[in-house]
C-alpha positions in Angstrom: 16.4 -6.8 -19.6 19.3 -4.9 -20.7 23.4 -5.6 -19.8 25.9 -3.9 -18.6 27.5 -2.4 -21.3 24.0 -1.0 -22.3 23.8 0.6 -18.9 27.1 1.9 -18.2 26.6 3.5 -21.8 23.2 5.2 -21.3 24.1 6.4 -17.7 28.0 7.5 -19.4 25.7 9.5 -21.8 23.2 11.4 -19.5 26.7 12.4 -17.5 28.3 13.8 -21.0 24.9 15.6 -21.4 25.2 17.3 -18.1 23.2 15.0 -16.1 24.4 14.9 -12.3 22.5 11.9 -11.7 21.5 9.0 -14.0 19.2 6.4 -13.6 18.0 3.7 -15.7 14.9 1.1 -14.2 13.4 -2.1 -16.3 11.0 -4.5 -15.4 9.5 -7.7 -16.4 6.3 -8.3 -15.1 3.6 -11.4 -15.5 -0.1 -11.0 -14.7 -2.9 -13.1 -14.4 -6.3 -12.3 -13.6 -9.6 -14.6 -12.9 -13.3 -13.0 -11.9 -15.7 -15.8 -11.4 -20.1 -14.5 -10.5 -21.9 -17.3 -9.2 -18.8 -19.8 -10.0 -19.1 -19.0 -13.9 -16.0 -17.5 -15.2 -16.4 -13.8 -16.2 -13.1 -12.9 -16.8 -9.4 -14.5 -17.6 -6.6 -12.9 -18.6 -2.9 -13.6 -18.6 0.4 -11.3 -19.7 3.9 -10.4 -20.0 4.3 -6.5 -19.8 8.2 -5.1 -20.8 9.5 -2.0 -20.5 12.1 0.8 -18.7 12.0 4.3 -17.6 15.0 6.6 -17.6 15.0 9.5 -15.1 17.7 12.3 -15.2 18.7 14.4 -12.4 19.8 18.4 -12.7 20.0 19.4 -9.8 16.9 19.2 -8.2 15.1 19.3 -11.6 14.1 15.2 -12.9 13.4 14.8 -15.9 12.0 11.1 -17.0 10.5 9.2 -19.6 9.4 5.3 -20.8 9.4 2.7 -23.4 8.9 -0.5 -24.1 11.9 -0.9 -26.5 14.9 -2.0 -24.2 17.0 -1.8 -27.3 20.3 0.0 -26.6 20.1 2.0 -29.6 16.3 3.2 -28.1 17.6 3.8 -24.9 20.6 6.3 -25.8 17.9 7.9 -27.8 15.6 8.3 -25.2 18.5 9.2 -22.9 20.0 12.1 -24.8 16.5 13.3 -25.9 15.9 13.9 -21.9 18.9 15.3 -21.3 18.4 18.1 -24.2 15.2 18.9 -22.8 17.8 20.7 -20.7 20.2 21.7 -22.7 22.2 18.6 -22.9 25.5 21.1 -22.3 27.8 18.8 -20.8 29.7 19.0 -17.8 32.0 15.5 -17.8 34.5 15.2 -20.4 34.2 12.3 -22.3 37.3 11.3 -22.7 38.0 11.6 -19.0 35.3 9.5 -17.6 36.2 6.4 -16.3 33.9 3.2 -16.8 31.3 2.6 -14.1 31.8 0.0 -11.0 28.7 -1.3 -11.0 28.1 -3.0 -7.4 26.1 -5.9 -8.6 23.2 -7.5 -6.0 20.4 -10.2 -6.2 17.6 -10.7 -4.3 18.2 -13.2 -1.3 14.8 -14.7 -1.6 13.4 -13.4 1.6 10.0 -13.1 -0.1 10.5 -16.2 -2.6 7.2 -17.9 -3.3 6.7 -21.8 -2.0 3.8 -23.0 -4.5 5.0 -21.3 -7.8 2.0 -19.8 -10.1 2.9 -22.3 -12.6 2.6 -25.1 -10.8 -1.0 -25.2 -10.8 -3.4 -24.8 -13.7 -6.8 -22.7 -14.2 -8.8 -25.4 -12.5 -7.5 -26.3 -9.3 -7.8 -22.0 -9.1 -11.8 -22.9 -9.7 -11.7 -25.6 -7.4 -10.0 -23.4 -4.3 -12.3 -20.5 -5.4 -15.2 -22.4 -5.4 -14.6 -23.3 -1.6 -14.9 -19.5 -0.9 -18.5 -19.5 -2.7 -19.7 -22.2 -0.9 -19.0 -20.8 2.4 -20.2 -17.1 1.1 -23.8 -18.5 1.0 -25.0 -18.2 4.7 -28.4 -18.5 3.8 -30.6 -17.3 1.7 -30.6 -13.9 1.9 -27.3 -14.2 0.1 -27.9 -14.1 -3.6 -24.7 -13.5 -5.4 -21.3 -14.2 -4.7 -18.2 -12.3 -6.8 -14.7 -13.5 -6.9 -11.1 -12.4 -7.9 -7.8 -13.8 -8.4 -4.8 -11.6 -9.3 -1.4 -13.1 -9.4 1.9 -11.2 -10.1 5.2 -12.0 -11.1 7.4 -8.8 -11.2 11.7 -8.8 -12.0 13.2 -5.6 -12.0 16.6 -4.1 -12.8 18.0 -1.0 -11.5 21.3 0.5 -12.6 22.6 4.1 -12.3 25.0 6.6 -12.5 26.4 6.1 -8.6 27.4 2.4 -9.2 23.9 0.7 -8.2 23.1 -2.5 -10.3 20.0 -4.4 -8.4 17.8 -6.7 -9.5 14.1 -7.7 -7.3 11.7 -10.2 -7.9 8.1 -9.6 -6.5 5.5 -12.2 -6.5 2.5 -11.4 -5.1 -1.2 -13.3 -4.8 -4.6 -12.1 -3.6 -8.0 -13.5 -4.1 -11.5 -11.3 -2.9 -14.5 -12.4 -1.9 -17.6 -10.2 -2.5 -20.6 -11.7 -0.9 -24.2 -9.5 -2.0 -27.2 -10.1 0.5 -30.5 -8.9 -0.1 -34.4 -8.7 1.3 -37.3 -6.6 1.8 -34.4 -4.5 3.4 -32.8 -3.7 0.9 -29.4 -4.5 -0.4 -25.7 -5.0 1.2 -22.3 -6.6 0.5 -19.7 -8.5 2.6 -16.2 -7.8 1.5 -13.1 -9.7 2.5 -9.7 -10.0 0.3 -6.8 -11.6 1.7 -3.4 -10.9 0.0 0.2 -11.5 0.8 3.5 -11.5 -1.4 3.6 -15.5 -1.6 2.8 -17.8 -4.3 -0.8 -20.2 -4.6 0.2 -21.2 -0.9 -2.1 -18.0 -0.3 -4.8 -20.5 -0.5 -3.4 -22.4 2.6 -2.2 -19.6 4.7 -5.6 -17.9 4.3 -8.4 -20.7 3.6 -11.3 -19.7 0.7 -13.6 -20.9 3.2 -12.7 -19.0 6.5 -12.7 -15.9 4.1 -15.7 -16.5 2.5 -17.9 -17.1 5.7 -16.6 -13.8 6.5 -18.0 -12.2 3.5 -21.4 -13.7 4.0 -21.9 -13.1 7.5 -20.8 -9.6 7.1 -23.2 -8.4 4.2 -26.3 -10.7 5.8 -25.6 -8.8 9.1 -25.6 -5.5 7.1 -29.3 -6.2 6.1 -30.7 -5.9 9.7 -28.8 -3.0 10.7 -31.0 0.1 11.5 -29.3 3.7 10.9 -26.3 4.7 13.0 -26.0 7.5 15.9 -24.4 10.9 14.5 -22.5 13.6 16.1 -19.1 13.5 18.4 -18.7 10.5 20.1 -16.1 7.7 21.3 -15.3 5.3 19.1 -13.4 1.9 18.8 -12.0 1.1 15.5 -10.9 -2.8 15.0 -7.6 -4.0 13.7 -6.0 -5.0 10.1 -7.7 -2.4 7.5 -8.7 -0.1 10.7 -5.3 1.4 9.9 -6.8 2.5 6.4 -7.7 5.7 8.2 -4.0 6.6 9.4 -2.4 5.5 6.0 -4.5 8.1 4.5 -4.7 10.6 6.7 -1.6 10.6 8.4 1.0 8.4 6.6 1.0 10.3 3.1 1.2 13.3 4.9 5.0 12.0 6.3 5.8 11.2 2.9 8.7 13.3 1.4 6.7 13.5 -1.8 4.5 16.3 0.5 7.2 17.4 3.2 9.7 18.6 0.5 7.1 20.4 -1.5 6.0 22.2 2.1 2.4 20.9 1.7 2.3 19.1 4.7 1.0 20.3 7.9 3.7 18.1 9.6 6.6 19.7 7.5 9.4 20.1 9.3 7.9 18.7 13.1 11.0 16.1 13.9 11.4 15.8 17.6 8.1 17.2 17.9 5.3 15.5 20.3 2.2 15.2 17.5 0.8 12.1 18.8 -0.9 10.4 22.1 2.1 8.8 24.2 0.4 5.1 23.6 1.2 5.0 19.4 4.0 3.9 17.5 3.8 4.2 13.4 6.2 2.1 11.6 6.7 1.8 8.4 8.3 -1.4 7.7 9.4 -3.0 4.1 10.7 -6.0 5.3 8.3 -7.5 6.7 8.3 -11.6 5.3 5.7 -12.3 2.4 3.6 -8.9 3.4 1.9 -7.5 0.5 4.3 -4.1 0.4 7.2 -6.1 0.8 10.4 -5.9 -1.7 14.2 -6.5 -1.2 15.3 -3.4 -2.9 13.0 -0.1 -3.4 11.9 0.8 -7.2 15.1 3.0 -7.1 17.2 -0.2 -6.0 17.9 0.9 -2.8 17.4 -1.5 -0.1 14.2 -2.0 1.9 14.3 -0.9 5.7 11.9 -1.0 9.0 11.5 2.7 9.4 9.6 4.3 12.6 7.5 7.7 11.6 6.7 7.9 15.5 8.0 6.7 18.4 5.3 7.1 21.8 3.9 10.2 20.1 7.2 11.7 18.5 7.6 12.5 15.0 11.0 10.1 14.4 11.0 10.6 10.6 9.8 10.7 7.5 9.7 8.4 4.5 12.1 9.6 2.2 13.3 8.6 -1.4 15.9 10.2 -3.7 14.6 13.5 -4.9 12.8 14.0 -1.4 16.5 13.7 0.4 18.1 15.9 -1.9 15.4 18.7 -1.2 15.3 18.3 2.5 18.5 16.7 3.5 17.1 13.8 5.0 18.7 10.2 4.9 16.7 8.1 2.3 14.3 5.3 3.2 14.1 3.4 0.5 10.8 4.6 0.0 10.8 5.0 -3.7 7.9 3.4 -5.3 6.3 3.0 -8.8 3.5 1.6 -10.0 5.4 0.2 -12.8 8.0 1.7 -15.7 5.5 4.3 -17.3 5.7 6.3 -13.6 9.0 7.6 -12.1 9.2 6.9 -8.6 8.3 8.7 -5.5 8.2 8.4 -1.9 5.2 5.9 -0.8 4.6 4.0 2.1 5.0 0.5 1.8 3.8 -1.6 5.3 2.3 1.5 7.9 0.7 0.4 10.9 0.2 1.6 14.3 2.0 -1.1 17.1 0.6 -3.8 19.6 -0.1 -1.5 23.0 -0.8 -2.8 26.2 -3.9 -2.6 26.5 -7.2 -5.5 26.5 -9.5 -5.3 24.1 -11.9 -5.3 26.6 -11.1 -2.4 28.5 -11.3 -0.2 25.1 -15.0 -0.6 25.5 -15.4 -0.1 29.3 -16.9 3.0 30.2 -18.2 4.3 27.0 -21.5 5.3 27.5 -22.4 6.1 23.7 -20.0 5.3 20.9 -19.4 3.5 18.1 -17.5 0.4 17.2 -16.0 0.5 14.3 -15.5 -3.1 13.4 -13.7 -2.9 9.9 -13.4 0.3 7.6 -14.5 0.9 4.3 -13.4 3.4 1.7 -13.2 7.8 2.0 -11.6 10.4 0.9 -8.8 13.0 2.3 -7.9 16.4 1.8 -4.0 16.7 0.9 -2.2 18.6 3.0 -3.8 18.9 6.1 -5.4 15.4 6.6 -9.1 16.3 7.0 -10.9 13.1 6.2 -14.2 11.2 5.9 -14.6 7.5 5.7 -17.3 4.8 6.0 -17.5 1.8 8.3 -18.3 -1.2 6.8 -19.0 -2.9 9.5 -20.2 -0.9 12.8 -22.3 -1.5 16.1 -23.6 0.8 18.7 -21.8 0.9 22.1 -23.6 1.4 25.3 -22.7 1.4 28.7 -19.5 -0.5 27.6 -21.5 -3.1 25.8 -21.3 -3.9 22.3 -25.0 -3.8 20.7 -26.8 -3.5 17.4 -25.3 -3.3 14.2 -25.3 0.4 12.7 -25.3 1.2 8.6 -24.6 4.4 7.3 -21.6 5.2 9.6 -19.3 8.1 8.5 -15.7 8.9 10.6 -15.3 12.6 10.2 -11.8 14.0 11.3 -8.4 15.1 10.6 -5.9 12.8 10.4 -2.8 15.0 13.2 -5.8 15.0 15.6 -6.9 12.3 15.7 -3.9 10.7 16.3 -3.8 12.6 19.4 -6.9 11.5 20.8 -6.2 7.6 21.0 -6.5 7.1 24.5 -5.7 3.4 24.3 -4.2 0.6 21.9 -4.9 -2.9 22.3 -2.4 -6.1 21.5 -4.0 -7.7 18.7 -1.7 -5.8 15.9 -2.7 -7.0 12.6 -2.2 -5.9 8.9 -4.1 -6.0 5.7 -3.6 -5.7 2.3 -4.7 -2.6 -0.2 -3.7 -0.8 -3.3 -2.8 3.2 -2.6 -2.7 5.8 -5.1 -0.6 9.0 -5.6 1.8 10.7 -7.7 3.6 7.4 -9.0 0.2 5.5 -9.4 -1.1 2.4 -7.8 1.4 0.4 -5.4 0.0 -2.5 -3.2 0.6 -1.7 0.8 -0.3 -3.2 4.2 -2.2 -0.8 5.9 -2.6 -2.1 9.7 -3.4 -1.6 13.5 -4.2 -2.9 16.8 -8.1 -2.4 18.3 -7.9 1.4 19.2 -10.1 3.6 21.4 -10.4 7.2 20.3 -11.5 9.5 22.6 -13.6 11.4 20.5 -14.3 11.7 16.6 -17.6 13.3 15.0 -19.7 10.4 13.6 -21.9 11.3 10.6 -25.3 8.9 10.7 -29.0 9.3 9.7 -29.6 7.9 13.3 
């Protein structure tokens, strides 16, 4: 993507200019994409995208800009137009500054793909599809089936002005299953979309046909179910994308990207209590094949398991470079871009809340009224101070400690530093699931994740 005598010159330059920090970040990055309605091919698309980003430091001020042409003589041009945008007044002498020691690392292949996405072609895709599609159609009610396949094959280079030189590969796969079920009722959709950071072995680890099923039974369920309850109530919220709510709600509010910028109502809170004594929030970018995984961060520092809290305290925050030179904190290697055309921030990458103790029987027990929150759709948060609403894709009336009818309509109403609080109990059936978060530096994939959970309370918007 570039070498380094390009580098050490483009970095050499933004110091001349008066840069007191220098960074330069390529990538290399394959796509493919497949949609499939009814098992007739809608959509397929391949591509190589190319391109690097140059981001300059003064002081706390980052300045940053793309292209595509990884010439050299493009990227001292795009170098020393940054660093006029300053003033380009320059603070190492040139004829003093010694040549760069570039501390050169590879990826160790922790995340390295077993089933390579060349080794199969556009057919045998079809064929493993196809078994989702099959299983999708539960009966009748089910009259349309969509399907998606997105593979990735991402290399990237980082270099910069402190010596770094690190190169990540990312290869990540994930197929979804739309299932669309319809009667007399009405209409509804099953959703399920497994995804890790593997190669076409996806299709073994998580079988087209398990996940369809899922899909199907989930949106022909859907069609029976009468209006849910409303108002404040207990309610149990199931694993894997349960955690959506607390990546939102809670997790970006932990991210440097809002701490430094004191928009955060959990801005300075280290050591403080701000959680129920059963949780534990990691953040973890190590995690083998997990969809947020990476060696090395999109600044090329390396990856780390990094608890937020720790049985209710506030351990730390996630932290990149910009966020630990405005706060003080230690960096996370946090730093995450969509791809070249955003400069990197700090983003979560694998947040979940820890296996507890608990049954997931007993979560139930005692709940007179409530809701069970099966699995989570989509909502929306306010920045800042966490308040959120999201819908449940998948809910069912609790009563008397019994799990009952299925519920549509379901709204979780809340904010995300209370409700936290008011998880009375966490089971042991800790699981994660795949997703695709925006914020400042675009779309990145995580794992947002979580055992079974009781919440004390939460309001519950309904039409029941």
């Amino acid at each position: 993507m570039f070498n380094e005598s390009t580098a050490e010159k483009l970095l050499r330059r933004a110091r001349e200019l008066g840069a007191d920090f220098a960074e330069v970040y390529a990538e290399r990055w394959k796509k493919r994409n497949l949609r499939l309605l009814d098992l007739a091919v809608q959509e397929a698309s391949s591509g190589i995208e190319r391109g690097a980003g140059v981001r300059l430091f003064f002081g706390t001020q980052v300045v940053y800009a793309y292209t595509n042409d990884l010439s050299e003589a493009n990227l001292l041009e795009v170098t020393e137009t940054l660093a006029r945008l300053k003033g380009g007044k320059g603070q190492v002498d040139a004829r003093g500054a010694g040549g760069l020691d570039f501390r050169r690392s590879e990826p160790r292949g922790l995340h390295a793909p077993q089933v390579a996405l060349d080794e199969r072609d556009k057919r045998w895709r079809i064929e493993r599809l196809a078994e989702a599609d099959a299983a999708a159609r539960v009966g009748p009610e089910i009259k349309k089936v969509e399907l998606r396949l997105l593979e990735w094959d991402q290399e990237i280079l980082v270099a910069n002005s402190e010596g770094v030189w690190n190169r990540d590969r990312r290869v990540r796969t994930r197929y979804v299953v739309t299932a669309i079920a319809e009667n007399e009722a009405g209409m509804q959709t099953g959703f399920e979309g497994p995804g890790l950071g593997v190669g076409l072995e996806l299709f073994d680890l998580a079988p087209p046909a398990e996940y369809g099923r899922r899909a199907g039974e989930q949106a022909r369920t859907l069609l029976g179910a009468k209006p849910a309850p409303a108002g404040p109530m207990p309610v149990v919220i199931g694993n894997a994308f349960g955690g959506v709510i607390f990546h939102e709600a809670l997790g970006h509010l932990l991210e440097t990207t809002a701490v430094a910028r004191k928009t955060s109502v959990l801005t300075d809170k280290l050591g403080e209590k701000i959680a129920s004594d059963v949780v534990t929030y990691v953040d973890d970018g190590t995690l083998p094949h997990a969809w947020g995984s990476s060696e090395y961060d999109d600044e090329g520092a390396p990856t780390e398991r990094t608890v937020l809290i720790e049985k209710g305290v506030l351990k730390s925050y996630m932290v990149d470079r910009w966020g630990s030179l405005m706060t003080g904190y230690r960096p996370t290697g946090s730093g995450r871009r969509q791809d070249y055309t955003f400069a990197p921030t700090s983003r979560m990458r694998n947040t979940f809340i820890e296996a507890g103790g608990a049954s997931i029987e007993s979560l139930f027990e005692g709940v007179e009224l409530g809701l069970y929150a099966k699995k989570m759709g989509g909502g929306q948060v306010k920045p800042g101070s966490g308040e959120y609403n999201f819908a449940v894709q998948e809910g069912y009336v609790i009563r008397n400690g019994r799990v009952e009818e299925p519920v549509k309509g379901a709204m979780l109403v809340g904010k995300g530093p209370e409700s936290i609080q008011r998880i009375a109990a966490v089971a042991a059936d800790q699981k994660n699931a795949p997703g695709m978060c925006g914020s400042l530096s675009g779309a990145v994939p995580v794992e947002v994740g979580q055992p079974h959970l009781l919440i004390s309370e939460i309001v519950v918007g309904g039409e029941g």
